[in-house]
DRENZA-324084 format. One record per residue: chain; residue in one letter; x negated, y, z of N, C-alpha, C in turn. Coordinates in nm, 2 decimals, decimal comma. Layout:
// residues N
+---+---+--------+--------+--------+--------+--------+--------+--------+--------+--------+
! c ! r !    n_X !    n_Y !    n_Z !   ca_X !   ca_Y !   ca_Z !    c_X !    c_Y !    c_Z !
+---+---+--------+--------+--------+--------+--------+--------+--------+--------+--------+
! A ! A !      X !      Y !      Z !      X !      Y !      Z !      X !      Y !      Z !
...
+---+---+--------+--------+--------+--------+--------+--------+--------+--------+--------+
// end
This chain:
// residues 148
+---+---+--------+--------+--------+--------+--------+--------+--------+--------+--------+
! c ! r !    n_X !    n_Y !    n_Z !   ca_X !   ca_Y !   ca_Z !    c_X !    c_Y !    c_Z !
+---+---+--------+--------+--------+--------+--------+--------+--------+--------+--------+
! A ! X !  -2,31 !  -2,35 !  -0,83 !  -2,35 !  -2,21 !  -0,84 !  -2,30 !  -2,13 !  -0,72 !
! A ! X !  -2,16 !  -2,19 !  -0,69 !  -2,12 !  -2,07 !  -0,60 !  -2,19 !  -2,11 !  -0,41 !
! A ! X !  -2,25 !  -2,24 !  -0,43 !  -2,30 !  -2,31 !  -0,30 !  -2,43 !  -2,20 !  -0,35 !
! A ! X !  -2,49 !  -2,18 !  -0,40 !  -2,63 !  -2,20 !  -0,42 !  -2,60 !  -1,99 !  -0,36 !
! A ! X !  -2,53 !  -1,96 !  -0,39 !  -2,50 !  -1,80 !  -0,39 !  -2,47 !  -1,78 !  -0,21 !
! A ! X !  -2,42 !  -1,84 !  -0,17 !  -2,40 !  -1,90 !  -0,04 !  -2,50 !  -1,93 !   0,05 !
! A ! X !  -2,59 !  -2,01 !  -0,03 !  -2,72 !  -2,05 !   0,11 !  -2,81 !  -1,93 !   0,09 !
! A ! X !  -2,83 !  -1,83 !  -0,06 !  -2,88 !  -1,74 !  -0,05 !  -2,82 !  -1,64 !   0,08 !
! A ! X !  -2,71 !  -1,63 !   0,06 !  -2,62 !  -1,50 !   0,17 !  -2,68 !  -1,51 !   0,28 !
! A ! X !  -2,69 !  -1,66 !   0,37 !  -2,69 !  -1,75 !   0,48 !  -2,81 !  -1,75 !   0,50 !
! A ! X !  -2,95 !  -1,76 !   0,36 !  -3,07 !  -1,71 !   0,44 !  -3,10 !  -1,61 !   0,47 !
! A ! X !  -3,06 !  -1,49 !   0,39 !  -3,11 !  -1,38 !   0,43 !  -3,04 !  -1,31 !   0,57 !
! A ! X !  -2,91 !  -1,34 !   0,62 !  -2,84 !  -1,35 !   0,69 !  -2,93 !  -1,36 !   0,81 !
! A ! X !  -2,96 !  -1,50 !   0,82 !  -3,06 !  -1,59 !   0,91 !  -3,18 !  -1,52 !   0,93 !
! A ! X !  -3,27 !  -1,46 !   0,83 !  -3,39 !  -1,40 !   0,85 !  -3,36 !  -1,22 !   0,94 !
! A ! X !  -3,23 !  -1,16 !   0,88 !  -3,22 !  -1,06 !   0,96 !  -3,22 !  -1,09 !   1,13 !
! A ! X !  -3,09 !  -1,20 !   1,11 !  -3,07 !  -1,20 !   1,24 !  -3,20 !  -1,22 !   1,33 !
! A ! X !  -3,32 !  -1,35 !   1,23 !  -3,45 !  -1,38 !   1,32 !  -3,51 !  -1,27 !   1,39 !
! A ! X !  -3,53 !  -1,20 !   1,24 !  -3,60 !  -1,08 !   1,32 !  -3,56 !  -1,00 !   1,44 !
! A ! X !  -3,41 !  -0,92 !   1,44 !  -3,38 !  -0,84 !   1,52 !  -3,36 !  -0,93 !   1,64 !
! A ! X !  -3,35 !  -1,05 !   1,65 !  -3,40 !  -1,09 !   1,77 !  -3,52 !  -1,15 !   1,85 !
! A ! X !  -3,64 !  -1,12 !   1,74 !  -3,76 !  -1,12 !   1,78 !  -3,78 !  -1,01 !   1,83 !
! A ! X !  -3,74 !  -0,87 !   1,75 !  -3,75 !  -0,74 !   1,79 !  -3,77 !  -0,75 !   1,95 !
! A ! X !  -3,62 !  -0,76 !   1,94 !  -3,57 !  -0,74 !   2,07 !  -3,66 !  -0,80 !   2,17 !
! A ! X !  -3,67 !  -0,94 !   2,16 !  -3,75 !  -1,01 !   2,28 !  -3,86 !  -0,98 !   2,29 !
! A ! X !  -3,98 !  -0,90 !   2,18 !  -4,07 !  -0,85 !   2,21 !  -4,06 !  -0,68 !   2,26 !
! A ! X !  -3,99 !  -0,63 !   2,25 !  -3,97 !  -0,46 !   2,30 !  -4,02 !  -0,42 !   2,26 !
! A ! X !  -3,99 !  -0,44 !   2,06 !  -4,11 !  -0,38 !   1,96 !  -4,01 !  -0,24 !   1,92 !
! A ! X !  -4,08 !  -0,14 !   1,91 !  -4,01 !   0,00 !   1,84 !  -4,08 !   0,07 !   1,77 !
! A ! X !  -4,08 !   0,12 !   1,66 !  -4,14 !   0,22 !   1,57 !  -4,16 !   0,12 !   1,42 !
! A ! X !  -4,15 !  -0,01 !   1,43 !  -4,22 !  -0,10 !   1,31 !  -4,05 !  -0,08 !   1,23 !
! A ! X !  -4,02 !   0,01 !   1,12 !  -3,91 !   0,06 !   1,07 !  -3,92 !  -0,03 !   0,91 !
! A ! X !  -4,03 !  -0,02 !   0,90 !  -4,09 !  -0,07 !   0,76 !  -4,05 !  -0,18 !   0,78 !
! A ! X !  -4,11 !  -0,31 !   0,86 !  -4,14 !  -0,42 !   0,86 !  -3,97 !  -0,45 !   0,83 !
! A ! X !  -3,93 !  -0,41 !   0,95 !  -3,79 !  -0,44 !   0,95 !  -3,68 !  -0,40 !   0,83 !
! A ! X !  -3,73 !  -0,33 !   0,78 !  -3,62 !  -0,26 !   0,64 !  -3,66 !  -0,41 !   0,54 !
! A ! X !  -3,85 !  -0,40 !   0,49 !  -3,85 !  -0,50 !   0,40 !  -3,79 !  -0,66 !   0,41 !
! A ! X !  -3,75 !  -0,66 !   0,56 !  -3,74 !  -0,82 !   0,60 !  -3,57 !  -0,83 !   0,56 !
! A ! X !  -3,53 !  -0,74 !   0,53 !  -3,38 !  -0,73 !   0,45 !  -3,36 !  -0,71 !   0,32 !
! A ! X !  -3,44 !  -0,58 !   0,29 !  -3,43 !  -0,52 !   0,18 !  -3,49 !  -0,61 !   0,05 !
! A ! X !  -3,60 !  -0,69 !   0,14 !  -3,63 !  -0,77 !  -0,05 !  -3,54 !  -0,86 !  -0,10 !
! A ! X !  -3,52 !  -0,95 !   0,00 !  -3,37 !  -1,11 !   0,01 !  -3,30 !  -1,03 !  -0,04 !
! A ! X !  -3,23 !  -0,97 !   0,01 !  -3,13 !  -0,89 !  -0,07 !  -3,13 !  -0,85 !  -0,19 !
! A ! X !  -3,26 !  -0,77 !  -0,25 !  -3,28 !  -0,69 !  -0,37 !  -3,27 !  -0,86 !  -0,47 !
! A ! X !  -3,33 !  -0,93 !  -0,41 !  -3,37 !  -1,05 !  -0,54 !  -3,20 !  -1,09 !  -0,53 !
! A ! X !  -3,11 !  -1,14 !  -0,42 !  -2,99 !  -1,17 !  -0,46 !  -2,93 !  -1,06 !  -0,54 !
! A ! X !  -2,97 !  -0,98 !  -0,56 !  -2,87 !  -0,86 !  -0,63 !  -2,93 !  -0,88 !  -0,75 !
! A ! X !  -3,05 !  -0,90 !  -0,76 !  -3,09 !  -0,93 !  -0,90 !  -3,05 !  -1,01 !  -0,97 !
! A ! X !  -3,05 !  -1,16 !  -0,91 !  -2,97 !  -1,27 !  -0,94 !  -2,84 !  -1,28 !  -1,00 !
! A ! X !  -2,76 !  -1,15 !  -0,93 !  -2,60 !  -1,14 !  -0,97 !  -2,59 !  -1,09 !  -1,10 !
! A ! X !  -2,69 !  -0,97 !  -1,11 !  -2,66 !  -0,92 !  -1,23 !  -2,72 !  -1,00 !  -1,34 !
! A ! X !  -2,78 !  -1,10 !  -1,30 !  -2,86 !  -1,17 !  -1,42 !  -2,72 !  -1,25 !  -1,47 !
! A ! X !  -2,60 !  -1,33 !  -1,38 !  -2,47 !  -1,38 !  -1,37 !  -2,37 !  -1,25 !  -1,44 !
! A ! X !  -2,41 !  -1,13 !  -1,42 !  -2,35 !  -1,04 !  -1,51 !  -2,39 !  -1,11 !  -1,64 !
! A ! X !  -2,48 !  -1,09 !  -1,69 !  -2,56 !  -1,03 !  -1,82 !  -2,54 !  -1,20 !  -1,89 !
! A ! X !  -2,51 !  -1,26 !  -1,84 !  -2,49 !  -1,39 !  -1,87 !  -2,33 !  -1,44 !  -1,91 !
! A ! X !  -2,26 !  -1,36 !  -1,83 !  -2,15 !  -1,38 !  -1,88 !  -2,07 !  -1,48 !  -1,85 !
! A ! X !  -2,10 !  -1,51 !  -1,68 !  -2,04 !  -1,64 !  -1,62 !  -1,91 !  -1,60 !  -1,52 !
! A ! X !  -1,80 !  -1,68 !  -1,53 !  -1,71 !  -1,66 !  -1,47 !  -1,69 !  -1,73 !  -1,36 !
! A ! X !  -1,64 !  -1,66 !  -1,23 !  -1,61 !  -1,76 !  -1,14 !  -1,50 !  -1,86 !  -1,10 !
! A ! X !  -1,49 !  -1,95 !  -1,07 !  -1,33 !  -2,03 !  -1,04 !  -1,28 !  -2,02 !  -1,13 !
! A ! X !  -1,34 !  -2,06 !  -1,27 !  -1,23 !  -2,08 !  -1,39 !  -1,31 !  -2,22 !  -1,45 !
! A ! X !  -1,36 !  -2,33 !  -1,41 !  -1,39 !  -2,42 !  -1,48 !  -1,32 !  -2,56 !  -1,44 !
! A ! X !  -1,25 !  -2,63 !  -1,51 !  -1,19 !  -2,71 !  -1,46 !  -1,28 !  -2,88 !  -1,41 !
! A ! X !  -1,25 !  -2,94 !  -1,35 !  -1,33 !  -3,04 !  -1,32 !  -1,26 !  -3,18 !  -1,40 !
! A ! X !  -1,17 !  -3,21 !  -1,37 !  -1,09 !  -3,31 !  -1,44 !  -0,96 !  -3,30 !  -1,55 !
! A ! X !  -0,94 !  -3,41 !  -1,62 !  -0,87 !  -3,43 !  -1,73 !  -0,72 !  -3,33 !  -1,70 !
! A ! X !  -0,64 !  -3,38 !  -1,55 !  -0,58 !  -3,34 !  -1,53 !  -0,57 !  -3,20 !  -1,50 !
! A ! X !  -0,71 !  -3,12 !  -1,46 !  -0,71 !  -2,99 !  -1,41 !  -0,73 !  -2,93 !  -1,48 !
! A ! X !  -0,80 !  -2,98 !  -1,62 !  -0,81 !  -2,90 !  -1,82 !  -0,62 !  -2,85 !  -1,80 !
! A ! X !  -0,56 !  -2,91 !  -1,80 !  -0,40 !  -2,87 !  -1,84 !  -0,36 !  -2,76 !  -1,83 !
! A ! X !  -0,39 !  -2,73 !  -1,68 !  -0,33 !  -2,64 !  -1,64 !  -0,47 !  -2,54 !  -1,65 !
! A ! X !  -0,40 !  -2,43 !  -1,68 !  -0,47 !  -2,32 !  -1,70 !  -0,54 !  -2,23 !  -1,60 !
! A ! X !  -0,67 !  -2,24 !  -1,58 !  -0,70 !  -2,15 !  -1,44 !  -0,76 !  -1,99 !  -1,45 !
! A ! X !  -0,76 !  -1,92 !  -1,44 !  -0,76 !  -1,83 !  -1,47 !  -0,86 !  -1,75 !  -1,36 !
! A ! X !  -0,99 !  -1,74 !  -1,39 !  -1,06 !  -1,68 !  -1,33 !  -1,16 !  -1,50 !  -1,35 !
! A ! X !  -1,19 !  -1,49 !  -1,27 !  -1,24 !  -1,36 !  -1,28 !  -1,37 !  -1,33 !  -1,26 !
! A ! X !  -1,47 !  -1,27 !  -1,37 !  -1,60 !  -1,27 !  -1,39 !  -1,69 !  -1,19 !  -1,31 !
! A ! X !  -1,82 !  -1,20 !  -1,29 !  -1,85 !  -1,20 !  -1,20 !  -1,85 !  -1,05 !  -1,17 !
! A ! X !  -1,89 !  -0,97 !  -1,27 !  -1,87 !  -0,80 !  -1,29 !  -1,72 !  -0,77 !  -1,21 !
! A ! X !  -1,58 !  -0,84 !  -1,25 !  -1,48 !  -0,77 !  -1,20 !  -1,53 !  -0,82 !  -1,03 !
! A ! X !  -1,59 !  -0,90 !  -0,99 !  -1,60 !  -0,88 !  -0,83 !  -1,71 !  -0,79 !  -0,78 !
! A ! X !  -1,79 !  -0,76 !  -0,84 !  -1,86 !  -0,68 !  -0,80 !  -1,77 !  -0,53 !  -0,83 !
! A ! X !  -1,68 !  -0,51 !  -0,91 !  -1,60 !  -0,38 !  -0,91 !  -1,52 !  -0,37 !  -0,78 !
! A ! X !  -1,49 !  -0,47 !  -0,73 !  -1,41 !  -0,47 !  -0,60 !  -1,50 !  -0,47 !  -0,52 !
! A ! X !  -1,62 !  -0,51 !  -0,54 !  -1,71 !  -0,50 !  -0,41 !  -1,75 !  -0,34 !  -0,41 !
! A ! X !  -1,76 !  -0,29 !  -0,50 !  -1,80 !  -0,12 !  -0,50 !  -1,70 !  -0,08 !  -0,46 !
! A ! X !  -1,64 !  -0,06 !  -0,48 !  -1,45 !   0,00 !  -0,47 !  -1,46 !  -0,03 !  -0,27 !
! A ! X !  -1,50 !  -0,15 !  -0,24 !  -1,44 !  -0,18 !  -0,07 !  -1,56 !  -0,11 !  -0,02 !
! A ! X !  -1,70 !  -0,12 !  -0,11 !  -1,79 !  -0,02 !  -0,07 !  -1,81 !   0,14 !  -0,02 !
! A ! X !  -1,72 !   0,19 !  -0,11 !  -1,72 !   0,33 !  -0,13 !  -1,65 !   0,38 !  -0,05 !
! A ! X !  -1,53 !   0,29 !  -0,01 !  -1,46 !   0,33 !   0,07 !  -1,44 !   0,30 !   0,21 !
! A ! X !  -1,55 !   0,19 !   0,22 !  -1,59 !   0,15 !   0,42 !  -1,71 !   0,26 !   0,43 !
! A ! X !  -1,80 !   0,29 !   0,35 !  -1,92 !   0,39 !   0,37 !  -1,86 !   0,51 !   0,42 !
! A ! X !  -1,79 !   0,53 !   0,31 !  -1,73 !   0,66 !   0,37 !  -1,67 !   0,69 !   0,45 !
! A ! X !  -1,58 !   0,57 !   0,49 !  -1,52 !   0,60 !   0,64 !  -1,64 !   0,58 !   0,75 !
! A ! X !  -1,69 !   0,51 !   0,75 !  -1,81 !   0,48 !   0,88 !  -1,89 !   0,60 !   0,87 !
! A ! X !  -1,96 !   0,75 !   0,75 !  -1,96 !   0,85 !   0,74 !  -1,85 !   0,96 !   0,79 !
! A ! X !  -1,75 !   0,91 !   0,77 !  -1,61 !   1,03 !   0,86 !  -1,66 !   0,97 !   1,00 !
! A ! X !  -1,67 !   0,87 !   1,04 !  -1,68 !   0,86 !   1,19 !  -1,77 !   0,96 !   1,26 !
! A ! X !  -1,86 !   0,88 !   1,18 !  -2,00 !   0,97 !   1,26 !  -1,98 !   1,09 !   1,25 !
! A ! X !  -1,94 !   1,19 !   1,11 !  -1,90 !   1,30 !   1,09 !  -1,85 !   1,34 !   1,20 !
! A ! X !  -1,72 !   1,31 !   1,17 !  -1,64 !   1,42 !   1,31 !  -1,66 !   1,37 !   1,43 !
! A ! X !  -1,76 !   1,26 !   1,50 !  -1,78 !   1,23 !   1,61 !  -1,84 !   1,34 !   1,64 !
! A ! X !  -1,96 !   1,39 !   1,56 !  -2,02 !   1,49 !   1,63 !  -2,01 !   1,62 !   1,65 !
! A ! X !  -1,91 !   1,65 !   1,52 !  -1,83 !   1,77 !   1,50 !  -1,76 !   1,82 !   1,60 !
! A ! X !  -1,65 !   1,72 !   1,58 !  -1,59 !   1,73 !   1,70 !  -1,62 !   1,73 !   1,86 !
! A ! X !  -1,75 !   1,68 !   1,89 !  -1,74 !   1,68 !   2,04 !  -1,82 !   1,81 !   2,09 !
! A ! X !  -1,90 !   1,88 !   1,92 !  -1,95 !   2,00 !   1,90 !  -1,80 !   2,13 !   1,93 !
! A ! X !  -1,75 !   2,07 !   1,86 !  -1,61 !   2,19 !   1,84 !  -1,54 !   2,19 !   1,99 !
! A ! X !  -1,51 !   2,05 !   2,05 !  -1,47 !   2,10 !   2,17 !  -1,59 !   2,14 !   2,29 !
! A ! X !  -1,68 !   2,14 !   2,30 !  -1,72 !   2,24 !   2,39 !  -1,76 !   2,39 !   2,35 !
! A ! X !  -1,71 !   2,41 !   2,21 !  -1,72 !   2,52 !   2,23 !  -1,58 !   2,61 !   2,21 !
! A ! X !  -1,50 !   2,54 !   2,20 !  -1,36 !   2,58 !   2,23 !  -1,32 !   2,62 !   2,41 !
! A ! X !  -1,42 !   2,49 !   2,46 !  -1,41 !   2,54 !   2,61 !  -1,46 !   2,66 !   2,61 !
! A ! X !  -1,57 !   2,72 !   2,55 !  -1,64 !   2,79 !   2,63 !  -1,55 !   2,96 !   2,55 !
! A ! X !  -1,50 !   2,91 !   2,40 !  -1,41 !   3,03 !   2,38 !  -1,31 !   2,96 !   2,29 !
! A ! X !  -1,14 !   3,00 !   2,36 !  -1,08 !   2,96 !   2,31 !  -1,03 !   2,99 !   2,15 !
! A ! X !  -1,07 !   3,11 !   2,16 !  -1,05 !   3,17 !   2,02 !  -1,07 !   3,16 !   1,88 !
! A ! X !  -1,21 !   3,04 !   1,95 !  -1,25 !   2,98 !   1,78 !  -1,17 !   2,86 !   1,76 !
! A ! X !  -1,05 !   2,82 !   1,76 !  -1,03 !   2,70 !   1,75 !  -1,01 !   2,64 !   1,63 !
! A ! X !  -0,92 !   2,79 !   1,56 !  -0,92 !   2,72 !   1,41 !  -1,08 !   2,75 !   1,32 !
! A ! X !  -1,12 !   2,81 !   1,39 !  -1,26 !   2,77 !   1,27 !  -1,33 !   2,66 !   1,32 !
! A ! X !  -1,31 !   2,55 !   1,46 !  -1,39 !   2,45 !   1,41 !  -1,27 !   2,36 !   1,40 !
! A ! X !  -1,14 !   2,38 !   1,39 !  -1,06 !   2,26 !   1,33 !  -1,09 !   2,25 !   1,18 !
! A ! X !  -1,22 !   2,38 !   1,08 !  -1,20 !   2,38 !   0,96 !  -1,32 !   2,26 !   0,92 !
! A ! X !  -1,42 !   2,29 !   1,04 !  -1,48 !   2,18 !   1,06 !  -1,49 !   2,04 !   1,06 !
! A ! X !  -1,38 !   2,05 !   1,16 !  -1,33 !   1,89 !   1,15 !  -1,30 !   1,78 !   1,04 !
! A ! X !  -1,16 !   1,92 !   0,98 !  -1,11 !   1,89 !   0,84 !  -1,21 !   1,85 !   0,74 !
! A ! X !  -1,33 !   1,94 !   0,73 !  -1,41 !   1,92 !   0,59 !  -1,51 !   1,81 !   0,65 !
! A ! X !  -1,52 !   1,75 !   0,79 !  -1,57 !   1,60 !   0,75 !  -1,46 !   1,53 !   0,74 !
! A ! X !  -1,38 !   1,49 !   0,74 !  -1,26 !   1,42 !   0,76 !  -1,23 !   1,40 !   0,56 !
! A ! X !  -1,29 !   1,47 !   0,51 !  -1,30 !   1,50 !   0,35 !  -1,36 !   1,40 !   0,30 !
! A ! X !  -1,49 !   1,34 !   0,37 !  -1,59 !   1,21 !   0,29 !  -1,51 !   1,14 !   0,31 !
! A ! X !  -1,42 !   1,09 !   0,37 !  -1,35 !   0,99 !   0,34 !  -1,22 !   0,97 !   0,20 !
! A ! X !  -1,18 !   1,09 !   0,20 !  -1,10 !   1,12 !   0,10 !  -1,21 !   1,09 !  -0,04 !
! A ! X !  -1,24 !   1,11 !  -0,04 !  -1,37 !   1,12 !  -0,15 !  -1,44 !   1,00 !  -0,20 !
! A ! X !  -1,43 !   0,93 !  -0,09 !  -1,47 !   0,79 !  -0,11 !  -1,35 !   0,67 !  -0,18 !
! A ! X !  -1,20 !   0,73 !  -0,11 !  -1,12 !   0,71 !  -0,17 !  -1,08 !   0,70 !  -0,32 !
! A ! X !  -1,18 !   0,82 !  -0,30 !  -1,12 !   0,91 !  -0,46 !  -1,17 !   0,82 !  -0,56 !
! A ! X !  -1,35 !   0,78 !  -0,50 !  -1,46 !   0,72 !  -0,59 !  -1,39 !   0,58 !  -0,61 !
! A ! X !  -1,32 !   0,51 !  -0,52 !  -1,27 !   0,37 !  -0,53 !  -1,17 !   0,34 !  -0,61 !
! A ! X !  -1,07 !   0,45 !  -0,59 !  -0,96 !   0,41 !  -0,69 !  -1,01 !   0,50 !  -0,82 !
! A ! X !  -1,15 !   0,55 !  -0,86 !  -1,21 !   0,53 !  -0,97 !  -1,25 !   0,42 !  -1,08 !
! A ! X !  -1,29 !   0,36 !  -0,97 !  -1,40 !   0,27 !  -1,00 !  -1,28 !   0,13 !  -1,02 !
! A ! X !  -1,17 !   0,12 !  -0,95 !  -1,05 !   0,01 !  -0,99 !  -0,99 !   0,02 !  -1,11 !
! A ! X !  -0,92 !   0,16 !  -1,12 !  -0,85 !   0,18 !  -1,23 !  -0,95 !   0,25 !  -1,36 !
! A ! X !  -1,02 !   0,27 !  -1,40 !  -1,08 !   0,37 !  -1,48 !  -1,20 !   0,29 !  -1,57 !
+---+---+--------+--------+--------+--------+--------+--------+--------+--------+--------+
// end
């Protein structure tokens, strides 16, 4: 099961990378579609797949193989609690890669216009601050989604 979840990852993987570097070698631009679906479906069907492993009620790394390895007790975790950790690492790399860009542009907005008057400084440091917030937020959403 878990090989089989793997060469899925590895095709779709494989087909992105084909593409963007056909893209490239052809000096194709504006084809936005072509390129979204050549991700977006592989993907949609592996996501489909998982939750059908939800709804199924299959656990990972808890089945033992031999007589010896029945004994001892293994103790695995289903497929839903990894997908809660995968939302949780989700919410909270989105949101920071959202703070980046955020105050990338804020900020390089805020300082030239600080050059040009110094006087505004704390109103675009308020700026700063309230992108600097999606991340908090994402935070907030993750240790939601862990403990709750």
């Amino acid at each position: 099961m878990i090989v089989f979840v793997m060469l899925v990852a590895v095709i779709i993987a494989g087909m992105t990378i084909e593409n963007g570097v056909r893209a490239i070698k052809n000096k194709q631009e504006g084809d936005v579609k072509r390129a979204i679906c050549a991700s977006i479906v592989p993907f949609s069907c592996a996501v489909l797949a998982m939750f059908t492993f939800i709804f199924l009620d299959l656990t990972v790394f808890a089945s033992p193989i031999t007589d010896e390895a029945a004994s001892i007790v293994t103790a695995g975790i289903s497929v839903g609690e990894g997908f809660k950790y995968l939302a949780a690492a989700l919410s909270t790399g989105l949101a920071t890669i959202g703070t980046g860009r955020a105050v990338g542009a804020v900020g390089s907005a805020a300082i030239g216009a600080v050059s040009e008057d110094p006087s505004i400084l704390g109103k675009t440091l308020i700026f700063v601050g309230m992108a600097e917030g999606i991340a908090i937020y994402g935070m907030i959403i993750s240790i939601l989604i862990l403990f709750v």
